[in-house]
C-alpha positions in Angstrom: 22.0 -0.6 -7.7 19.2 1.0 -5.1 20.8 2.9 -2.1 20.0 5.6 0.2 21.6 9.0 -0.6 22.1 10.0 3.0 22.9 13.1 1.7 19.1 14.0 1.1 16.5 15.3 3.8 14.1 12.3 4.8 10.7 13.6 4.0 7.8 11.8 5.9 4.7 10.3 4.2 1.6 10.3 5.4 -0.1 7.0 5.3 -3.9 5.6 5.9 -4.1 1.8 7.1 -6.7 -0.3 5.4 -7.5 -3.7 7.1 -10.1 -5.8 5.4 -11.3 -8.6 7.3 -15.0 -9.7 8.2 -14.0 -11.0 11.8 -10.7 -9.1 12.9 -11.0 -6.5 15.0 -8.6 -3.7 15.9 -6.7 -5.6 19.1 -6.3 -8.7 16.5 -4.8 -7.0 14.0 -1.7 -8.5 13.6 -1.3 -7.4 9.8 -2.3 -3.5 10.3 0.2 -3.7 14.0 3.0 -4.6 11.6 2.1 -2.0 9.3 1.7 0.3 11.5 5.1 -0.2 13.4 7.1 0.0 10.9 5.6 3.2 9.1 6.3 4.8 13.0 9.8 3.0 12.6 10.4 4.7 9.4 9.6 8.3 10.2 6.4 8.5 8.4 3.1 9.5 10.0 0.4 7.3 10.6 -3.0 9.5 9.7 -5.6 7.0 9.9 -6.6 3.3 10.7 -9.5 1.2 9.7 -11.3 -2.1 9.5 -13.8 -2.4 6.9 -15.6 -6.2 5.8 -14.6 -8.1 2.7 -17.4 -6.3 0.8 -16.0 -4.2 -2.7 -18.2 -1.1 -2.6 -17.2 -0.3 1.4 -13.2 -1.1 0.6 -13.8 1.2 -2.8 -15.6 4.0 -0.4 -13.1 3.8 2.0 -10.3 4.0 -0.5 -11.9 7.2 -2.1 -12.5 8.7 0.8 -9.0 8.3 1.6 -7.9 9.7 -1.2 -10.1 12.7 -1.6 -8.3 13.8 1.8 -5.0 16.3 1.2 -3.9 14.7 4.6 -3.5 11.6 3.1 -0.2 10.6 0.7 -0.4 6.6 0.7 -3.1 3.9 1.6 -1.9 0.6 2.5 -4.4 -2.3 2.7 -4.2 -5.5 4.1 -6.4 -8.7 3.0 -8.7 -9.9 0.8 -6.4 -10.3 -2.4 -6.3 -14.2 -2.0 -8.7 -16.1 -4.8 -11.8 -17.0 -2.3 -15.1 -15.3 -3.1 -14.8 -13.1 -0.4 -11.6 -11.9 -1.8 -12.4 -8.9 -3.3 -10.2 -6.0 -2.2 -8.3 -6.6 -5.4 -11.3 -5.8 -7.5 -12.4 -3.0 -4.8 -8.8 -1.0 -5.3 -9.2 -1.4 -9.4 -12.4 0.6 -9.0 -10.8 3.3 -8.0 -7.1 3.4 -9.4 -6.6 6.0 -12.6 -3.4 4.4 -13.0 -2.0 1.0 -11.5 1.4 0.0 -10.8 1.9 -3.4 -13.0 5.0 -4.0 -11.3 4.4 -3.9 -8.0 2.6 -7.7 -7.9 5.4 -8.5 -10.2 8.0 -7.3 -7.3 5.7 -8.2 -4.7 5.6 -11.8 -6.4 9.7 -11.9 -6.5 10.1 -11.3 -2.9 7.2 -13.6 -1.9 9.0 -16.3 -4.0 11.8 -16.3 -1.7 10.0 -16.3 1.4 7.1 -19.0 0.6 8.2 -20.7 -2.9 5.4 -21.1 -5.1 2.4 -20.5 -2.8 3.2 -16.8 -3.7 0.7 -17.7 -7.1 -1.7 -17.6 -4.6 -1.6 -13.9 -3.8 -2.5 -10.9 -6.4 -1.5 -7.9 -4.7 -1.6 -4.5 -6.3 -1.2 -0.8 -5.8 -2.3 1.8 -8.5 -3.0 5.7 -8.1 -5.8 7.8 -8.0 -6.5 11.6 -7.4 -2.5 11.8 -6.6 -2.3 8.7 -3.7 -0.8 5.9 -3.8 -2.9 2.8 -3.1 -1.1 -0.7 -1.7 -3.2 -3.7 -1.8 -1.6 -6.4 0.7 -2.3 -9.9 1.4 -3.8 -10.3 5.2 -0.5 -12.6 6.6 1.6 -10.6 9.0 4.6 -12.3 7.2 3.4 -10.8 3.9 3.2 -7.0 5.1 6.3 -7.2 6.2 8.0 -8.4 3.4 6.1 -5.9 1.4 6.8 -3.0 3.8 10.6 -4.1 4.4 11.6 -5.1 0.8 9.6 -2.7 -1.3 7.3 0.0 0.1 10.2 1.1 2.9 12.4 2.4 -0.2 10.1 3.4 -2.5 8.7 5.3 0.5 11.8 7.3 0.8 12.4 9.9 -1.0 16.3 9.6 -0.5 15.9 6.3 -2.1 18.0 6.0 -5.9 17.6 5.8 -8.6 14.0 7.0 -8.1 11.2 6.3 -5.9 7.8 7.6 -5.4 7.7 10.3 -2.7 10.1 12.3 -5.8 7.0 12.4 -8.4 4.5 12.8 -5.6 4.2 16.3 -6.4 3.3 15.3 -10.4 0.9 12.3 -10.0 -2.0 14.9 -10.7 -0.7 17.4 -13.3 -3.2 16.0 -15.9 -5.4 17.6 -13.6 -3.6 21.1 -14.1 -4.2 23.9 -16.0 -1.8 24.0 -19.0 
């Protein structure tokens, strides 16, 4: 069973908040604002905050920017993983993921199922890595963030979280990279 080891320092995180949207703007950000308090709420560290338009090549640019940037541990993005055609963040995030995280949608899926029955189908989100940062694709509902942020990401997110989360292999997601 997952618990927190209260034991164990809390480390903070350092997270980047994506919001992909062609008409929201930062005051109507309802989806980043709950993002955004609850990595405060947390103890992470909020490093940077941005509104890009559904288009993939600016959402992939963003995203590699972000994760070229040592200040940077986690990116969490919110809309455009619906199944319109300007839906595309999805596609954007698989440009640039080395690895993805197959069961995060899977989890993601579970908790949504509880929440909204079976309109979660209608949502694909994701989360990969790639040059040794996480990457969270979100749907663009408040209500989803949250129940991504409070029933997943807030304990993976913590490295006192058992049996394992992802702050602990952090430090290894790029050792392919290393000299052997």
């Amino acid at each position: 069973m997952s618990r927190i080891d209260e034991t164990i320092d809390f480390i903070p995180v350092r997270i980047a908040v994506l919001t992909v949207s062609d008409t929201r703007k930062l005051a109507e950000d309802r989806s980043g604002d709950a993002l955004v308090g609850r990595i405060s709420e947390a103890g992470h560290t909020l490093v940077q905050r941005a509104i890009v338009r559904d288009e993939r090549d600016q959402i992939a640019d963003q995203l590699r920017a972000w994760c070229a940037d040592p200040a940077i541990d986690v990116v969490i993005s919110t809309g455009g993983t619906g199944l319109t055609g300007r839906d595309v963040t999805v596609e954007a995030h698989r440009d640039v993921y080395e690895k993805e995280i197959d069961a995060f949608g899977t989890v993601f899926t579970i908790v949504s199922m509880q929440k909204i029955g079976t309109s979660a189908v209608q949502s694909r989100a994701t989360a990969g890595v790639a040059q040794g940062t996480y990457l969270f694709a979100l749907p663009g509902s408040p209500g989803a963030c949250k129940d991504a942020w409070d029933e997943i990401l807030v304990k993976q997110l913590d490295y006192r979280h058992k049996p394992c989360n992802f702050v602990e292999i952090m430090p290894r997601l790029d050792e392919h990279k290393r000299r052997k």
